[in-house]
N, C-alpha and C positions, 0 to 999 in steps of 0.2 A: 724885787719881788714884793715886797713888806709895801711899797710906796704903792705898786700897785691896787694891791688888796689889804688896806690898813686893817688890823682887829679894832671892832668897834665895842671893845666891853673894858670897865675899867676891876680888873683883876685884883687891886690891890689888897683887900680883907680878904676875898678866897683864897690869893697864897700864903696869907699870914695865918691863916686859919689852919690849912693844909700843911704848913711848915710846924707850927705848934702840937698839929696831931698826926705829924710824921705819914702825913698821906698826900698819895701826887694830887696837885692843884687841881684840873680837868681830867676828874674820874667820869670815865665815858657812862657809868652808871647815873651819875646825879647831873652830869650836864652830855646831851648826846650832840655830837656834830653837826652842825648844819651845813647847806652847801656853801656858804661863805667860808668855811672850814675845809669843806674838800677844796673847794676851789686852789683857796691858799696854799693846800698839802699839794697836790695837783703842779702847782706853779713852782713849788721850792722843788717836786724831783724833775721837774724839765730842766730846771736851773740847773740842778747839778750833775744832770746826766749829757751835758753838755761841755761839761771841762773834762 
């Protein structure tokens, strides 16, 4: 799934940041989903509504 639709963003300060101030990484307030996001979400529940 992941190989399919690689994430194209490099996360590494926003989770340290978000870990520091005890708030989840990808708050849908300050960063909103794009279709590259649904897409991914989209393909991880076909994945597993398959086993």
């Amino acid at each position: 799934m992941l190989y399919d639709h690689p994430l194209q963003m490099d996360l590494t300060a926003r989770i340290k940041e978000a870990n520091d101030q005890g708030k989840p990484p990808l708050d849908i307030h300050v960063l909103p989903r794009d279709k590259h996001w649904h897409k991914l979400l989209h393909s991880l529940i076909a994945e597993l509504k398959r086993r």
